[in-house]
N, C-alpha and C positions, 0 to 999 in steps of 0.2 A: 344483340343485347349484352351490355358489359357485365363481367361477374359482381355478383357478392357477396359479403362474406357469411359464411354457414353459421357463425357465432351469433348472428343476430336472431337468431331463434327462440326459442323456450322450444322444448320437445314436446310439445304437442301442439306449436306449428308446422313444425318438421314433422311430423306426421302426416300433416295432413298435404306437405307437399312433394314427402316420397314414399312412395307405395313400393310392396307392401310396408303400413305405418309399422311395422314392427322394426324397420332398417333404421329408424329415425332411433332406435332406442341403444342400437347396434353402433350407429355414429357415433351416439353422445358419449357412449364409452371410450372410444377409440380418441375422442376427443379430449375430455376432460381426465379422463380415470389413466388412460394411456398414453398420451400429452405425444401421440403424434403428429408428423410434421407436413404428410403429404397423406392426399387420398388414397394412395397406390398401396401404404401401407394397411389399409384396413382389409386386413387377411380374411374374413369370413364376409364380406360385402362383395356381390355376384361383377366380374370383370367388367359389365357395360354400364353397371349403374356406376361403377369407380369413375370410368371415363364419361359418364353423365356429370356425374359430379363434379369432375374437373372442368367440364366445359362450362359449370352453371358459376361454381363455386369459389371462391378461397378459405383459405385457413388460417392466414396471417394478416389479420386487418391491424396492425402494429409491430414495430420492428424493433430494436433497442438501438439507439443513439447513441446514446453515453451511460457510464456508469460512475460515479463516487461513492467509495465507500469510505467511512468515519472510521474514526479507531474505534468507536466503541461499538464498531460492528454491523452498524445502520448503514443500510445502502440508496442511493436516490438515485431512480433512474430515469432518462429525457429520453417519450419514447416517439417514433416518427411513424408518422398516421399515412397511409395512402395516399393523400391529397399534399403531401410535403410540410402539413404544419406539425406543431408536435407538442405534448403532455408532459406532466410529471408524475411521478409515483413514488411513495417510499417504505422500504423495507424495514419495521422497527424490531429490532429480537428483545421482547421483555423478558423471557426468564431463560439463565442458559439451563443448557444442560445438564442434567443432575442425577449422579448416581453414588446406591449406599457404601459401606465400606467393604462388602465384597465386590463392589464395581458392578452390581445390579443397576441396570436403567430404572431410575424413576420415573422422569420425563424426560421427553424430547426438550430442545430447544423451544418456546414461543415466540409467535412474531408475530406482530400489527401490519399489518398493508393498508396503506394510507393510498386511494386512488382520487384520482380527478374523473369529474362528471361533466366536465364542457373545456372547448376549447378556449382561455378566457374567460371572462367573466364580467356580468351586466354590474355587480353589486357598488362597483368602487371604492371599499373600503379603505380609508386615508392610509393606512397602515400595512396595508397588502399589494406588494408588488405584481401578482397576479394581474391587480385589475388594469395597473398601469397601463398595459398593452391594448385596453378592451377587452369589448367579445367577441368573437368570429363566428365560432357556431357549440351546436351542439356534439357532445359523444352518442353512435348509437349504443345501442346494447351490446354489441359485440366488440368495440372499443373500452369500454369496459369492463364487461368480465376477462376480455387477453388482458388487461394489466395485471390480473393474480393471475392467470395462466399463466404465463412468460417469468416472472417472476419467481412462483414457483418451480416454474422447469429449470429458470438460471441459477437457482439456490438448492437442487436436488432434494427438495424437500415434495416427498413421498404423498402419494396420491390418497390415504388416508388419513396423511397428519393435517389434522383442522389449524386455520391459521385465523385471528381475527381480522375483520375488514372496517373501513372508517371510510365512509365517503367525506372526503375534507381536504382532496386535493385542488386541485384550479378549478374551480366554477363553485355554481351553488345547487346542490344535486335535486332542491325543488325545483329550480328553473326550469328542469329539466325530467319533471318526473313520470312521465310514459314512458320512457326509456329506461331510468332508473327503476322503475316497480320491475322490468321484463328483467333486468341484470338483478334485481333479488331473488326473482324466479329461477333465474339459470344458477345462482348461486347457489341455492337450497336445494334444487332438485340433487335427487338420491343420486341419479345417474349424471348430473351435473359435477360440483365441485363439491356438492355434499355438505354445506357451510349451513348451521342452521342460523333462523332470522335473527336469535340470540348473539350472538355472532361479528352482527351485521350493525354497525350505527350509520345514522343518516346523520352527519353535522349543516345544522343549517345556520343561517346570518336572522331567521326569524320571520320568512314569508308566511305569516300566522294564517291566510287563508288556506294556501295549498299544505299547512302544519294538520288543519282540519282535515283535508284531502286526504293523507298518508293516512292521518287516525283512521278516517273510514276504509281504508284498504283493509284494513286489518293485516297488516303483514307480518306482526310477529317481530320488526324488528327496533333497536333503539336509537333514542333522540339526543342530539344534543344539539343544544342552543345556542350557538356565538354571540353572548351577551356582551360582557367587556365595560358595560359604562352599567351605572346603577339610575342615570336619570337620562330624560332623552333632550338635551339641551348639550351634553356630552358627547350621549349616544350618533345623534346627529352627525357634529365633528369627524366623530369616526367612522360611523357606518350613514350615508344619505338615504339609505333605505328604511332608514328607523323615521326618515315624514310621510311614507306608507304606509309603513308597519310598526308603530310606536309600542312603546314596552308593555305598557297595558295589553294589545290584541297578541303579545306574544304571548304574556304570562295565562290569558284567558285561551288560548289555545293549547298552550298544553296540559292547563287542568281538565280538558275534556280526554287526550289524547291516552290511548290505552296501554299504560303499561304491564308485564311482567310482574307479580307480585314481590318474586325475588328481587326485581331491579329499579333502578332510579332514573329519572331524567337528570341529564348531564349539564348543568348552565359552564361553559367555558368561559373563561376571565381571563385577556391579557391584559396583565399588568405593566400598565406603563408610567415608568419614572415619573416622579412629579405631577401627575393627570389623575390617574387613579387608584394608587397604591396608599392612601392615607385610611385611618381608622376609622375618620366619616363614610366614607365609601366601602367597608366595610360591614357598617352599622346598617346602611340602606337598604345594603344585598340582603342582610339578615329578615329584612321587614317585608322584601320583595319576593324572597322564596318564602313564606311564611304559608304552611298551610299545603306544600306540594312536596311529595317523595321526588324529595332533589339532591343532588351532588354538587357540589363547586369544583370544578380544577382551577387552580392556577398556573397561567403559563406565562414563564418570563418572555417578552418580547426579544426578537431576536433583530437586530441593528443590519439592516442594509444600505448599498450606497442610498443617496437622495435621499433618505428620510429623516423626521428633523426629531424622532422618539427615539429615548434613551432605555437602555436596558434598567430596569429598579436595582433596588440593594435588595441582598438575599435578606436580609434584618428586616426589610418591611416588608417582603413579601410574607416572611416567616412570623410577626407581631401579625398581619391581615388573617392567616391562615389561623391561629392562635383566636382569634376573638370569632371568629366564625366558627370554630370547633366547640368554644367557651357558650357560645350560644345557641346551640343545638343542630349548627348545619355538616355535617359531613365534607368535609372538604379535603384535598390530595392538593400537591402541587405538580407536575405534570414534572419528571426527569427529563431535561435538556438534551436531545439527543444530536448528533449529525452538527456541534459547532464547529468542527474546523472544515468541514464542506459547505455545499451551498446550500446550508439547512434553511432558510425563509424560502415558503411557497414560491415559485415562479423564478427565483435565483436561477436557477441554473439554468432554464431556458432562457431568461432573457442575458446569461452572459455566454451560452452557446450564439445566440442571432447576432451580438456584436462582434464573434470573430470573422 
């Protein structure tokens, strides 16, 4: 029987598949909290279960490939799966460092991790090089949670420094969400990586039924929506998935969906040149969130080979953001991070496979 990897757990399936269930609690730590590298090191686990475990087990169901780092600090790593194919991830650090003027720490560094939930992706959106490739398959749970494992062990960031996570790497983390619910689980758990569901956003492209799905979990964690177009005659164009799930079963899907008092659902907007960065399309969004504790980001499009979308002018992004604030919606413009790397989803993998 070939191994698998331990990471595909929640701890209390590992419980119930090494006895005594108490070792299962004993791993997770050695695992996540102590971020080591081999069985042999879990010092207080009895010598023949270590070598059970190796004969059953791995630790490393991902490897790192490559790494680019930004000047502005943002890292995107290509990482390589077991099977030879391979992911993206990206390291965002939103707030540095900061201490007062006797050199008191206030806070750590923050940083966003941006992972991928599938290898590829069914969606096709015209505008995301991800989809170009297809889909292959899915990520399990433990290809998953190692993308902030590994990451944080490569960034020596400390096994209680909480770090946010964004499912909104290569795929669409509803396509995929049995695996994805078990990688919130291990995320959250205390003895896991301790992230709470707060924490944690699901970005989706707007599969409104499985939107439904996530609400009934009750997981605790938040939404955002890759909207992008304000009518579905656009939306289309850009996403094909919008003649399944048209704007309507999105926007009814997430006035059911549970959030946080304190928080908003997130509608994501890129804005692209000439398509839909005009004041009419503005006025839409405004009519379209009406009535939902929602957020707009605006994200400038980011220009890769083969695509025929222009980056906007900051003046309209900045006149859009302007009338949407002027008319009650909440709205940010996302900071451009990682442009002189291969900052667009799937860039870097697809210009690793042409060398």
């Amino acid at each position: 029987m070939s191994k698998i990897s331990i990471l595909d757990f929640t701890k209390e399936e590992l419980s119930v598949k090494i006895k005594p269930s108490f070792r299962a609690k004993q791993i997770y730590e050695w695992v996540y909290k102590k971020y080591v590298n081999s069985f042999k090191d879990m010092k207080n686990i009895p010598n023949d279960l270590r070598e059970k475990l190796e004969e059953d087990y791995y630790l490393d169901p991902l490897k790192i490939a490559t790494i680019e780092q930004s000047n502005d600090g943002s890292k995107k790593y290509l990482f390589l799966l077991k099977d030879g194919k391979t992911v993206e991830s990206v390291l965002l650090p939103m707030k540095k460092e900061k201490t007062n003027e006797e050199g008191k720490l206030l806070h750590h560094t923050r940083y966003t991790i941006c992972i991928s939930s599938q290898v590829g992706c069914k969606i096709g959106c015209s505008f995301c090089l991800t989809g170009k490739s297809g889909f292959l398959r899915n990520l399990t749970p433990g290809e998953i949670t190692s993308q902030v494992l590994m990451i944080k062990k490569d960034n020596d960031i400390a096994q209680n420094r909480r770090v946010n996570i964004v499912f909104m790497g290569m795929g669409e983390p509803l396509d995929n969400l049995s695996n994805v619910q078990k990688a919130i689980n291990i995320f959250s758990d205390p003895l896991g990586l301790s992230i709470s569901p707060r924490r944690q956003t699901i970005s989706t492209s707007g599969l409104s039924t499985q939107i439904k799905k996530l609400g009934n979990m009750n997981l605790g964690v938040l939404l955002a929506i890759s909207l992008h177009a304000v009518d579905d005659e656009l939306r289309e164009q850009l996403m094909p998935i919008n003649k399944a799930y048209n704007i309507k079963s999105i926007i009814d899907a997430v006035k059911e969906f549970p959030i946080d008092a304190r928080k908003r659902v997130m509608f994501e907007y890129l804005v692209i040149k000439n398509l839909n960065d005009d004041i009419k399309s503005a006025k839409k969004l405004v009519k379209l969130l009406n009535g939902i504790k929602a957020k707009a980001n605006l994200i400038f499009f980011n220009p890769h080979a083969g695509s025929s979308y222009e980056r906007p002018e900051v003046k309209d992004v900045l006149k859009f953001q302007d009338y949407l604030l002027k008319h009650g919606v909440l709205c940010t413009i996302r900071e451009s991070k990682g442009l002189d790397i291969s900052a667009a989803c799937g860039q870097l993998k697809d210009r690793e496979e042409k060398k």
